[in-house]
Each structure stands twice: as structure tokens, then as C-alpha cells.
C-alpha positions in Angstrom: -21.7 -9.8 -2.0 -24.2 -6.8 -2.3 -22.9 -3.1 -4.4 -22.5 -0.3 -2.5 -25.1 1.2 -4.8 -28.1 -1.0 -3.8 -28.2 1.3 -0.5 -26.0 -0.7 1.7 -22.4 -2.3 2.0 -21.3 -5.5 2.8 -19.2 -5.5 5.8 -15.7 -4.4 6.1 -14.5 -7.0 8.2 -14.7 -10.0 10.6 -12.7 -10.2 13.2 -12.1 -12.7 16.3 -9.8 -14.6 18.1 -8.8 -17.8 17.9 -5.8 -19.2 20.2 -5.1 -15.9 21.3 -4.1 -15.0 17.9 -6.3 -12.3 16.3 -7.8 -12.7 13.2 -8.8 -9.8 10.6 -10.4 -11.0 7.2 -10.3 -8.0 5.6 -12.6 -7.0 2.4 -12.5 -3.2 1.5 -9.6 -2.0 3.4 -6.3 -2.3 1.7 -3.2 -0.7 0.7 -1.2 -0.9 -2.3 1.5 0.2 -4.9 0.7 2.4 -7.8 4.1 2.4 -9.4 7.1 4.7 -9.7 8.6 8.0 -10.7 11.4 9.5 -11.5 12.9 13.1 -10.6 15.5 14.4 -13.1 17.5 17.6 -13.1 20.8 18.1 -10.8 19.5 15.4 -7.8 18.3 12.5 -9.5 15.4 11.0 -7.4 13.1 8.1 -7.2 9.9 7.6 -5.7 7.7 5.0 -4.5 3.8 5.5 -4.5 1.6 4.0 -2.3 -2.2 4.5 -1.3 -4.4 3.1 1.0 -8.5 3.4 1.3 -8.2 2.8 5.2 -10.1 6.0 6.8 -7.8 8.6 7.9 -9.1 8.6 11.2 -8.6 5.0 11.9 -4.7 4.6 10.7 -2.3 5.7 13.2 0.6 5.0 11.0 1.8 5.2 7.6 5.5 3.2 7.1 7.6 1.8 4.3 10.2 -1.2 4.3 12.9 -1.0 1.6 15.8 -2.6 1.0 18.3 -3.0 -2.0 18.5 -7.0 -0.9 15.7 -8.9 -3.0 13.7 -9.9 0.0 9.9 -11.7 0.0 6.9 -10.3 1.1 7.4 -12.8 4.1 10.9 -11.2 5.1 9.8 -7.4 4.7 7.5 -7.0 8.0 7.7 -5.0 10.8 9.5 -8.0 12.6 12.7 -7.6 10.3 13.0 -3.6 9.8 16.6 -2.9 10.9 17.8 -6.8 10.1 18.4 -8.3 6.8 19.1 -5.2 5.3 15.4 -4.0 5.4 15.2 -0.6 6.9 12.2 1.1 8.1 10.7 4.9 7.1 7.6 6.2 8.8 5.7 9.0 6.6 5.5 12.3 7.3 3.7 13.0 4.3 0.5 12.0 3.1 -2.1 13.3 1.5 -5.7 12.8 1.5 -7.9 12.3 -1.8 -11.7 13.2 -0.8 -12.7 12.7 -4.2 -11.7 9.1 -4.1 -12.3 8.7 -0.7 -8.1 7.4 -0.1 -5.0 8.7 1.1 -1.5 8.5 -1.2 2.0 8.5 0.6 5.0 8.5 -0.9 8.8 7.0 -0.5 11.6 9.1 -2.0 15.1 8.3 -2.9 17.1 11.9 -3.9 20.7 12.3 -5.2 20.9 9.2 -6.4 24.4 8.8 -8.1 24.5 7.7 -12.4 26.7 4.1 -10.8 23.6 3.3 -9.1 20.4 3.7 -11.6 20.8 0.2 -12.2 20.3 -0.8 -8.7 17.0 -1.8 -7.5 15.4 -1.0 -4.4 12.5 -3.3 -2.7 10.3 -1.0 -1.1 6.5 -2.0 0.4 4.2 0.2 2.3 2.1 -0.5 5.9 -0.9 1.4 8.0 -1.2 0.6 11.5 -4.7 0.8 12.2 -5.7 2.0 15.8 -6.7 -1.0 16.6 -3.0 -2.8 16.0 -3.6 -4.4 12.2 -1.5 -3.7 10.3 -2.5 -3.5 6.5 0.5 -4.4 3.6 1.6 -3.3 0.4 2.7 -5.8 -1.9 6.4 -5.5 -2.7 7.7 -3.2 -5.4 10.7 -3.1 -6.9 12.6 -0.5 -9.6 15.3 0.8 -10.2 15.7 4.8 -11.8 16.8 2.9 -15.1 13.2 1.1 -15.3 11.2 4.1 -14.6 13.5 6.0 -17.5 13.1 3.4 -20.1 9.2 3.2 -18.9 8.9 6.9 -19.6 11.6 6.9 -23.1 8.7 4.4 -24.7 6.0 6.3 -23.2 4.5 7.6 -26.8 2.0 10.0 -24.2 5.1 11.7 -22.9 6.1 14.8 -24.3 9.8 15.2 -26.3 11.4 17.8 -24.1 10.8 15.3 -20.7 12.2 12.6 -22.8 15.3 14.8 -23.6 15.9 15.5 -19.8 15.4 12.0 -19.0 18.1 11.3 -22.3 20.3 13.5 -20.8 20.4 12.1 -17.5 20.7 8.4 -19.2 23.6 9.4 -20.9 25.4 11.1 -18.6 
């Protein structure tokens, strides 16, 4: 595999067809998870990050899969949105990093009730390129209770957030 810094780049992808099946080996197009967040105040909120590198102009979709059902990567496709309790959310709202050449989209739970911080949701992000592949997330899964005990040890967060996430806790 050559750096992009030697003057050129390997290539992006092979594809073919074998069987009538396509084939997409994919090396520097992807799409993944960066974590979670939290939203605390009077509509406690939850949010699911996501980027992908694919160019802007070759994705005609941005999607997530969630579910509060611990499903596999295998049962959280596009085949089983509205079965198995895996619903389906395309993105209206995504934003495009020049400086790192990627786009981040995110998927946001609001008003979520103090009974339910425990509960975990399964969420995983797809692009639809324009040419029908369709690029994966792996599956994340969190709950507003693991983001606020992520961000309660956090020693880099600052004492009044930690107070407002207290608060919230405790309620």
C-alpha cells in the first residue's frame, strides 16, 4: 500500500460482479461511530455521532437503524428497518468538515424520561452511495446513564457541567 504523501493513492476500490452479486472491497471509504452525548437541562437528550469520509457528492443518503432490542450487526440492515423492533431515521442533518475532508451526522433522542436513563438504545449509521453501496456503521449502544457516568469521571470536565449532569442523576 503506497501513502497518500508519496504523490499518489492507492485505489479506493475494486469492484465487480460475480454471480450477479456485486462486489465492493472497499479501502478508504467508511463510516463510523464516534461515541455519545448527553443533553441536560428540562428535555433530557441523547445523541448518537456518526461520520463518514465518503465524498459528499457521491452519498445520496445518510440513515440510522436504532432499536432498544440488542440486535447484531447482521439483524440491523436496511432489510429489517421496521421489523424486529429496528426502526429506520434518514438525516436531515449533516454537516460537512472541509478541514478533515468528512461529513458528521447525528441521531438524537430528546425528552427522555428519569425511568428510562437506564435503557439502552442500539443505534448504527448507513450512506447510500449513488451507485447503490451502502456503507455501515458498526453498532453502538448507550444509554443517558453511561454517557453521565462517562462525563461524572471525566477529570477534563469542568464542576458546574458535572453539577447539572448531578442534578439530572439524582432527580
Amino acid at each position: 500500500m503506497k501513502k497518500d504523501n508519496w504523490g499518489y493513492k492507492t485505489a479506493k476500490e475494486y469492484a465487480g460482479t460475480i454471480d450477479g452479486i456485486k462486489l465492493v472491497v472497499t479501502e478508504s471509504k467508511q463510516t463510523e461511530s464516534i461515541g455519545a452525548s448527553i443533553r441536560v437541562g428540562d428535555k433530557a437528550g441523547l445523541r448518537f455521532g456518526f461520520t463518514t469520509n465518503a465524498a459528499q457528492s457521491d452519498v445520496a443518503e445518510y440513515v440510522f437503524l436504532y432499536s432498544k432490542e440488542n440486535v447484531s450487526a447482521d439483524d440491523m440492515k436496511i432489510e429489517s428497518a421496521a421489523s424486529n423492533g429496528v426502526y429506520k431515521k434518514v438525516a436531515t442533518n449533516y454537516l460537512y468538515h472541509a478541514d478533515g475532508d468528512y461529513t458528521s451526522f447525528n441521531l438524537v433522542f430528546v425528552n427522555i424520561k428519569s425511568a428510562n436513563y437506564s435503557t439502552k438504545i442500539y443505534s448504527r449509521s448507513y450512506v447510500v452511495l449513488n451507485d447503490g453501496t451502502v456503507l455501515y456503521s458498526d453498532v453502538a449502544s448507550y444509554c443517558f446513564n453511561d454517557v453521565a457516568n462517562a462525563v461524572l469521571a471525566d477529570s477534563d470536565v469542568d464542576d458546574a457541567t458535572k453539577d447539572s449532569v448531578r442534578a439530572m442523576v439524582n432527580a
